[in-house]
C-alpha positions as CSV (number, residue, x, y, z in Angstrom):
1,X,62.6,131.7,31.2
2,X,59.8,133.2,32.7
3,X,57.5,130.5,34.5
4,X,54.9,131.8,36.9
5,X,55.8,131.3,41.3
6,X,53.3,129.1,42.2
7,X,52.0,128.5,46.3
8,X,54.2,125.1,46.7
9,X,56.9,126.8,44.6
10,X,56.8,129.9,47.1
11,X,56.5,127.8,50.0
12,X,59.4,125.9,49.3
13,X,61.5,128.9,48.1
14,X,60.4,130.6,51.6
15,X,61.6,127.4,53.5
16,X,65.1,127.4,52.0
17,X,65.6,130.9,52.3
18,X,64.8,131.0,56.0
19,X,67.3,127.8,56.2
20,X,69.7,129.7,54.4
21,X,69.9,133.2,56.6
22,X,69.8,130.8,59.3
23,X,72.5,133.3,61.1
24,X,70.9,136.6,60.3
25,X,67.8,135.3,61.3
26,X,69.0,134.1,64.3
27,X,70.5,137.7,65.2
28,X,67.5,139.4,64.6
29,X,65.7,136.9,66.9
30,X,68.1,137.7,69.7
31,X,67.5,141.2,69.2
32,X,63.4,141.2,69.1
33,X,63.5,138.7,71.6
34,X,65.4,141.0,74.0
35,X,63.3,143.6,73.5
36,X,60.1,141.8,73.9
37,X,61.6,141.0,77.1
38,X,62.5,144.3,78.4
39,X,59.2,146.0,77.3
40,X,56.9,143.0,78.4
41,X,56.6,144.8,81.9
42,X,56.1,148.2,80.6
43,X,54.0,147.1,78.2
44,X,51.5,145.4,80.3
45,X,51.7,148.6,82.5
46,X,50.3,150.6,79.9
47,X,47.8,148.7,78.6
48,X,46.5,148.1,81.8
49,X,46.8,152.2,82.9
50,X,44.9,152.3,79.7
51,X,42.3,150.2,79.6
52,X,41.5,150.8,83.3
53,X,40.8,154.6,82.4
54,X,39.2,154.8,78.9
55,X,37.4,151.6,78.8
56,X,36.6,149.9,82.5
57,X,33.8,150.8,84.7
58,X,33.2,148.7,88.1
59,X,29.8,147.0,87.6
60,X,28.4,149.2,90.2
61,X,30.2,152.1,89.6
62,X,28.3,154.9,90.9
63,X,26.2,157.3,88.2
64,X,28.1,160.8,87.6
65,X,25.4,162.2,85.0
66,X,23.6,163.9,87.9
67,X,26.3,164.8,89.9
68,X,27.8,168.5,91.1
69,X,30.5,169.0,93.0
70,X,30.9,172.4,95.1
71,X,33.5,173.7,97.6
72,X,31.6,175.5,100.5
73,X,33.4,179.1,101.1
74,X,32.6,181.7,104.4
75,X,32.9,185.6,104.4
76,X,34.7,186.6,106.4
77,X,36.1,183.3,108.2
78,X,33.9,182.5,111.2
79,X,35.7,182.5,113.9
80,X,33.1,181.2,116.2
81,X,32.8,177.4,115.5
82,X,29.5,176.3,116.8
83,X,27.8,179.4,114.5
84,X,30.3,178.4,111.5
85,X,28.7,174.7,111.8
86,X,25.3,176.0,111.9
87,X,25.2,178.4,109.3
88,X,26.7,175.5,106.7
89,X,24.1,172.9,107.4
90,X,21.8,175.7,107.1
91,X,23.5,176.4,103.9
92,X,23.2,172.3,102.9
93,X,19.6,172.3,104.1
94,X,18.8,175.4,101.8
95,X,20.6,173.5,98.9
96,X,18.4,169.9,99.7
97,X,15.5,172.0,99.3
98,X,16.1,173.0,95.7
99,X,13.1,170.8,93.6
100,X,15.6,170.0,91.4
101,X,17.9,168.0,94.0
102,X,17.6,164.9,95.2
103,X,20.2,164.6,97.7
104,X,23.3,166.7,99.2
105,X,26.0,166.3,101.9
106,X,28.7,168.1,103.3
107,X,32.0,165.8,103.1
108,X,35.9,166.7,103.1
109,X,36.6,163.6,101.4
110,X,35.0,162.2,97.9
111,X,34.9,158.6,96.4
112,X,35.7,157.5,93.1
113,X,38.0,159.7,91.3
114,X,38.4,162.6,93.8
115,X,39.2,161.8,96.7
116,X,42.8,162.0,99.2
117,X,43.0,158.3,99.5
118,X,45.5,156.4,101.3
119,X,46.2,152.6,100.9
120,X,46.1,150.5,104.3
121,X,46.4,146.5,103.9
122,X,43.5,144.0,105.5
123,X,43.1,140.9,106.6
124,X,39.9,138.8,107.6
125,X,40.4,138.7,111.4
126,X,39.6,134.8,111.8
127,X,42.0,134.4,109.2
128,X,45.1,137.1,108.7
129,X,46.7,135.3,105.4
130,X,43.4,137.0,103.5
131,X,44.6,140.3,102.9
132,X,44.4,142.8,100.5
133,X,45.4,146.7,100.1
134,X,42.5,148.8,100.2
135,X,42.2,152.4,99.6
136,X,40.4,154.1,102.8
137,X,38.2,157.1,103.1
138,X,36.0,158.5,105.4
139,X,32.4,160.0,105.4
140,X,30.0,162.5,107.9
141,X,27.3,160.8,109.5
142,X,23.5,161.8,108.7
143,X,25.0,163.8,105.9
144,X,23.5,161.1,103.3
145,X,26.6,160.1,102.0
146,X,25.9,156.9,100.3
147,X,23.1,158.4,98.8
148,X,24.2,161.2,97.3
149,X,27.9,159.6,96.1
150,X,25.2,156.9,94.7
151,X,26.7,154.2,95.8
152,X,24.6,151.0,96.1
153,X,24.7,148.5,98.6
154,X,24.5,144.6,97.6
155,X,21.5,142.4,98.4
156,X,21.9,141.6,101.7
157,X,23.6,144.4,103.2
158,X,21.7,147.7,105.1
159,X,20.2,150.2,102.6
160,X,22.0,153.5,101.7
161,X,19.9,155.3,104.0
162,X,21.0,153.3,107.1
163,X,24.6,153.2,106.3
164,X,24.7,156.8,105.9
165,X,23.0,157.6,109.5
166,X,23.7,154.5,111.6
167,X,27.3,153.2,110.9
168,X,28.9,152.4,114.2
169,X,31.9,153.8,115.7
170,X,34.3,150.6,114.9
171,X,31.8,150.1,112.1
172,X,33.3,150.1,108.4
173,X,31.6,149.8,104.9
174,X,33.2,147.6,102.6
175,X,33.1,147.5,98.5
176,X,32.6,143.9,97.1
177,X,35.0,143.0,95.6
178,X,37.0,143.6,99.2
179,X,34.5,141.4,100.8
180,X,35.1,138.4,98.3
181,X,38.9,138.9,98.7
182,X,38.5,138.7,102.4
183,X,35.7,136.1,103.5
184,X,35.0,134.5,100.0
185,X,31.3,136.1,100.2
186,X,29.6,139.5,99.8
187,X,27.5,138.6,102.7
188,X,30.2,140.2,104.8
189,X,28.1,142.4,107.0
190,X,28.8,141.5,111.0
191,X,32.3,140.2,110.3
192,X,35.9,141.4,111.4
193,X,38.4,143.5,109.9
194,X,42.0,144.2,110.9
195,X,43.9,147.0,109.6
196,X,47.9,146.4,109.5
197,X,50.8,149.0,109.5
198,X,53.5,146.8,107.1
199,X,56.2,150.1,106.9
200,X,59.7,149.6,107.5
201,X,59.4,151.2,110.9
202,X,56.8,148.4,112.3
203,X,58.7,146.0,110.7
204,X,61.8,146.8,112.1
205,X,60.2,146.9,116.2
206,X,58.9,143.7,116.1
207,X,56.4,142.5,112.3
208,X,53.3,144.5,111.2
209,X,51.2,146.3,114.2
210,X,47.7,146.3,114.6
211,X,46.2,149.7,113.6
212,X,42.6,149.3,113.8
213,X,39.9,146.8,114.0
214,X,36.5,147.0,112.2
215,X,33.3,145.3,112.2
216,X,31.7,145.4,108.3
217,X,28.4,147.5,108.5
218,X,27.5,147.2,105.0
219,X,29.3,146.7,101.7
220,X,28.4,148.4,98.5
221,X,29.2,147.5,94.9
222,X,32.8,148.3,93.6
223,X,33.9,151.6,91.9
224,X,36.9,153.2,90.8
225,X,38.9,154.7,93.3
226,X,41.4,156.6,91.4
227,X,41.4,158.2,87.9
228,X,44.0,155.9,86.5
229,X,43.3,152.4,88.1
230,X,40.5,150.5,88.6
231,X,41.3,149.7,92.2
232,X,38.1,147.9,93.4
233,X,39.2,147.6,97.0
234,X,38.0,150.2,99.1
235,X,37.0,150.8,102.9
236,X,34.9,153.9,104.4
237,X,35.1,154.8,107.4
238,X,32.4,157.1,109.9
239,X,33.3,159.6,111.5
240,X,30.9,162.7,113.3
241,X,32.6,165.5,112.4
242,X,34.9,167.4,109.7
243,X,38.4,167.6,109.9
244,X,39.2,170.9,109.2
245,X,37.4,174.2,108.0
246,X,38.2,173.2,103.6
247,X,34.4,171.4,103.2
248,X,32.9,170.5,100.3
249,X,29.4,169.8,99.0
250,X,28.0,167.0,96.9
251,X,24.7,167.1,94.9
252,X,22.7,164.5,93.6
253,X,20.1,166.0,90.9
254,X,16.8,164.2,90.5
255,X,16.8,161.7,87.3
256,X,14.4,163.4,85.2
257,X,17.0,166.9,85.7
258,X,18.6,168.0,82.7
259,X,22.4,168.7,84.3
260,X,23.7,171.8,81.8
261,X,20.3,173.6,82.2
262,X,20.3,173.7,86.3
263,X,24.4,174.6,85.8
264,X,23.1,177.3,83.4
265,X,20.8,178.4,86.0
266,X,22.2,178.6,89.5
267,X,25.6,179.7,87.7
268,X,24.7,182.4,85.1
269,X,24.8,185.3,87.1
270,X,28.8,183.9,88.6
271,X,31.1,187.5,87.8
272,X,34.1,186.0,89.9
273,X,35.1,183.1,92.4
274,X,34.6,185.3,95.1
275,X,30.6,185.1,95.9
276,X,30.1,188.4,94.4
277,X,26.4,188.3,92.6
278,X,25.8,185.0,93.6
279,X,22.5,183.9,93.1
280,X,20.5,183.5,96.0
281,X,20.2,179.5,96.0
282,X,23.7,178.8,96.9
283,X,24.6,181.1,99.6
284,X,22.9,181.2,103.0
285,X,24.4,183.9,105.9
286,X,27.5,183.9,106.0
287,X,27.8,180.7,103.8
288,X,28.4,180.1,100.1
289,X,29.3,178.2,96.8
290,X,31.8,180.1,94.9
291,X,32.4,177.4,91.9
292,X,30.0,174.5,91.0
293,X,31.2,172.0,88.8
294,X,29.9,168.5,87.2
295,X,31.5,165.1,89.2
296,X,33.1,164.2,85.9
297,X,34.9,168.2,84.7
298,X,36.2,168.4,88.2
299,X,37.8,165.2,88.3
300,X,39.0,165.9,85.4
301,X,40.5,169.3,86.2
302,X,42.1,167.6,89.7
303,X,43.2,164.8,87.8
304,X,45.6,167.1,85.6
305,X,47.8,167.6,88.5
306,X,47.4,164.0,90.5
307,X,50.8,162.2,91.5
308,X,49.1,159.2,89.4
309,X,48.8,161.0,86.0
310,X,52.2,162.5,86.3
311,X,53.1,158.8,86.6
312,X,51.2,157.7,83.4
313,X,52.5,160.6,81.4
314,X,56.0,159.9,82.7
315,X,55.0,155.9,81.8
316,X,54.0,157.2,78.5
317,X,57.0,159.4,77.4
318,X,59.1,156.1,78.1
319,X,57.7,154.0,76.7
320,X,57.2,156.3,73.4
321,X,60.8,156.6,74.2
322,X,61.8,152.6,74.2
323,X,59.2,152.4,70.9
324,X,61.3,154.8,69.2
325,X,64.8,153.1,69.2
326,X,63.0,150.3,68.6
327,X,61.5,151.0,65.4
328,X,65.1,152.9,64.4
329,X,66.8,149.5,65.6
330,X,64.4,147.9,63.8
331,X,64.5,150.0,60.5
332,X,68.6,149.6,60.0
333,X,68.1,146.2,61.1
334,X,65.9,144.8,58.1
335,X,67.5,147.8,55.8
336,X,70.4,146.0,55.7
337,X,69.2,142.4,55.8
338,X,66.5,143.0,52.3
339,X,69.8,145.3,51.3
340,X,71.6,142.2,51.4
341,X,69.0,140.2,49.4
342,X,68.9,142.0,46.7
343,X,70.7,139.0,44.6
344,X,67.9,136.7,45.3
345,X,64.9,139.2,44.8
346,X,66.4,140.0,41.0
347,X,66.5,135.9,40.9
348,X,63.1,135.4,41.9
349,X,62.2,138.5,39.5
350,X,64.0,137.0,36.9
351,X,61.8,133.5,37.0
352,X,59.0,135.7,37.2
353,X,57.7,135.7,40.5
354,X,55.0,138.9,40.9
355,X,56.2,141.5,43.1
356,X,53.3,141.1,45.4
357,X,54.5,137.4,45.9
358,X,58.2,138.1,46.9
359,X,56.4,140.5,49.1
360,X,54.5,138.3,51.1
361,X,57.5,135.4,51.3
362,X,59.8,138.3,52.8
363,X,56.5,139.6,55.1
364,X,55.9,135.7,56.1
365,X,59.5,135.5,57.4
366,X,60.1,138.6,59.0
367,X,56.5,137.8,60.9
368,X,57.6,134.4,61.7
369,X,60.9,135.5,63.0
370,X,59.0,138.3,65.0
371,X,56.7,135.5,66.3
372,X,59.9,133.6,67.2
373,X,61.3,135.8,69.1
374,X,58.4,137.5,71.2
375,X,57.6,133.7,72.3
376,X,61.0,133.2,73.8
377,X,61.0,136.9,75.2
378,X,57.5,136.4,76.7
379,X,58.9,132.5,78.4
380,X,61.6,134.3,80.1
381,X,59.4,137.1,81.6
382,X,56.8,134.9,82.5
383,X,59.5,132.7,84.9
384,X,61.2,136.2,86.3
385,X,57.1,137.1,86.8
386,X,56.2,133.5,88.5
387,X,59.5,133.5,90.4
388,X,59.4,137.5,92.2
389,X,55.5,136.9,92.5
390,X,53.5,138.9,90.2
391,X,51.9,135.7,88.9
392,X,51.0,134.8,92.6
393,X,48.7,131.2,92.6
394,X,48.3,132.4,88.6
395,X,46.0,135.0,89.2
396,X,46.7,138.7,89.5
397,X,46.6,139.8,92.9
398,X,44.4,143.0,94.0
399,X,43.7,144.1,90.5
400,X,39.6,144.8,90.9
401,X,36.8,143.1,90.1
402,X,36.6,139.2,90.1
403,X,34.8,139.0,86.6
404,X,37.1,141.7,84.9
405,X,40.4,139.8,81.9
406,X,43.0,141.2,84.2
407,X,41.9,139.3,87.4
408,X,42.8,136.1,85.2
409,X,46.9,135.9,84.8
410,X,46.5,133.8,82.1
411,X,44.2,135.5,80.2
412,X,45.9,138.7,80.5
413,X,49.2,137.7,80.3
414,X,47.7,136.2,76.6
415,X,46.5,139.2,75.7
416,X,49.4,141.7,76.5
417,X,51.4,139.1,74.9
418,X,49.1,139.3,71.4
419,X,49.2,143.4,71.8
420,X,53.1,143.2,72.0
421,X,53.5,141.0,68.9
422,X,50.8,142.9,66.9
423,X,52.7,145.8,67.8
424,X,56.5,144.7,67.1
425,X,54.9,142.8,63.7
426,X,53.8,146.7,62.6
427,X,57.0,148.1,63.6
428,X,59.0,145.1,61.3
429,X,56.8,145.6,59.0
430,X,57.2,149.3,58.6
431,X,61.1,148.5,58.6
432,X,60.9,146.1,55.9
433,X,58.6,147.8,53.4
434,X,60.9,150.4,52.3
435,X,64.0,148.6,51.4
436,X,61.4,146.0,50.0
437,X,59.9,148.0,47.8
438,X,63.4,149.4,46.5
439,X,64.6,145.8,45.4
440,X,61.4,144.7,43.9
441,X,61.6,147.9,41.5
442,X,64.5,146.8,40.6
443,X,65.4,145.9,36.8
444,X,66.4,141.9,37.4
445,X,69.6,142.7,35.6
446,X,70.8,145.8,38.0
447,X,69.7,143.2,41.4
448,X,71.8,140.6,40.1
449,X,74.8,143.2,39.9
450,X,74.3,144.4,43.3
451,X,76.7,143.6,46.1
């Protein structure tokens, strides 16, 4: 007999097989659906660590094309504070004057994907259950900070200009997504800020303590704080002088610059990182600029060694890890079950099914079963996630901006859960092709003898 499988035939056949392993089935649904559970958390870190650094931008995220990065160097150390002051500004007014910048400012501390930031939490002072974790930094007044970082301040709020020269004392500048979180509004200027200390120690004498209070100056649209988050939620602070004697400059090249010719220019006669032969336009007196970089290749060069990336290596290397026994568990798993079908392959063969269509049949179940048992995996993390929190009022808490997929719990829980099924269907699918394609080759007469 040799009668062609047709679609109802197959359908049928595929429905009483599944019936029939009923118990292996069920097995290998405990065993996916256990690990969908255990990597669901893991998973969603990843994705997330990844999307925020190769794909997401803030929607105001400040322009890096035109911007240099240098740290300020002195020979010998000045001793003699007042004249150490002087000669640098003299050094950053010699460097504003270059036609081909636009702005520059002396700083200790960078935004975006440089800077030492610390995370405080906030709350809206008329109303303390608003709060969110912000990372703070701090800028040098009339140094034009905002305008040289490029960071633009929302309709509504004082220009870049003002911010950078007349920020009160208690004032604070704000990003926007902060604001909304806050006070519902980026028309935040005038309004209060409270800084909290939640630590063990503060909560141990008595709750959280007061460690500042702010009045919003401005607020500017978000950008990233750190190289491998997009952290919207950010608060700088004035202050009138630097911290310490390690300064840096930041400059702002005009639009129409081209970037790699001025670097080829001011650094082509560099011989070592010591100011030796340095052309004349970036040193002044005692003054200099040993190593000028572009925003983007010196992030890039501090972000090699950053807490955070050690973290999304080490985040990686696990998860690789957890992948791998997976797809071995997975391999030996469906190895044995098509092993153990064998019999039924050489029957199907035998009535002349095509070996594309016992293919699919066996592909349809194992995807089904997959489906199965990430759904149940992905149930129970979502009540563990609702009940310690993470789904806080169904929306993820303190992620960035308000327009962004993982602001929405629901939408990115959906999505995480589509990338971890797409992901364990490939790795069943991988485990069932080999031991698939054994069986179907196959002589009908030799499946039928196996045991």
């Amino acid at each position: 007999m040799n009668q062609t499988f047709k679609l109802p035939t197959l359908s049928l056949r595929f429905a009483k097989n599944f019936w029939a392993h009923r118990k292996q089935n069920g097995w290998i649904v405990v065993e996916i659906a256990l690990v969908a559970l255990l990597s669901f958390y893991f998973l969603d870190n990843f994705v997330v660590a990844t999307y925020d650094t190769y794909f997401c931008r803030p929607a105001g995220d400040f322009e890096r094309d035109h911007l240099l990065v240098g740290q300020v160097g002195v020979k010998p150390f000045e001793q003699d504070t007042l004249l150490a002051m002087t000669n640098l500004y003299a050094l950053r007014d010699h460097v504003r004057a270059l036609p081909e910048v636009q702005y520059a400012c002396i700083t200790d501390d960078f935004g975006g994907e440089i800077g030492g930031y610390h995370q405080s939490t906030f709350c809206a002072e008329a109303d303390t259950t608003r709060q969110c974790s912000a990372y703070q930094d701090c800028f040098l007044l009339h140094e034009q900070y905002f305008e040289a970082q490029g960071l633009t301040p929302v309709k509504g709020s004082p220009s870049a200009a003002i911010l950078s020269d007349e920020c009160p004392e208690d004032g604070a500048v704000i990003t926007r997504s902060m604001a909304l979180a806050l006070f519902d509004t980026d028309q935040a200027v005038g309004r209060r800020i409270v800084e909290y200390d939640f630590s063990d120690f503060a909560l141990q004498n008595g709750g959280p303590l007061i460690v500042n209070r702010f009045t919003v100056a401005g607020v500017v649209e978000d950008y990233r704080c750190r190289p491998h988050e997009r952290y919207s939620y950010a608060i700088l602070t004035p202050r009138k002088s630097l911290m310490g004697n390690f300064s840096m400059i930041i400059i702002r090249l005009r639009p129409d610059i081209d970037t790699e010719a001025f670097m080829s220019k001011i650094c082509g006669s560099y011989t070592n990182g010591h100011g030796s032969d340095l052309p004349k336009d970036l040193q002044m007196g005692l003054y200099y600029i040993p190593n000028l970089h572009t925003y983007t290749a010196y992030a890039e060069t501090k972000s090699k060694s950053r807490e955070d990336t050690i973290l999304f290596s080490i985040m990686g290397t696990f998860i690789g890890l957890l992948l791998l026994n997976v797809i071995l568990g997975t391999l030996g798993t469906f190895w044995l079950q098509i092993r153990k079908r064998t019999e039924d392959i050489g029957i199907m063969r035998s009535f002349g099914a095509k070996r594309r269509n016992v293919f699919w049949m066996l592909w349809c179940e194992a995807a089904l079963l997959t489906l199965i048992a990430c759904v149940i995996g992905q149930i129970i993390w979502l009540q563990f996630a609702i009940n310690i929190g993470i789904a806080q009022g169904f929306t993820m808490t303190g992620t960035g901006h308000e327009t962004d997929w993982v602001n929405s719990f629901w939408l990115h829980f959906l999505i995480v859960c589509a990338i971890q099924y797409l992901l364990l269907l490939a790795i069943v699918t991988l485990g069932m092709v080999v031991p698939t394609f054994i069986a179907m080759y196959k002589r009908p007469v030799e499946a039928l003898r196996h045991e």
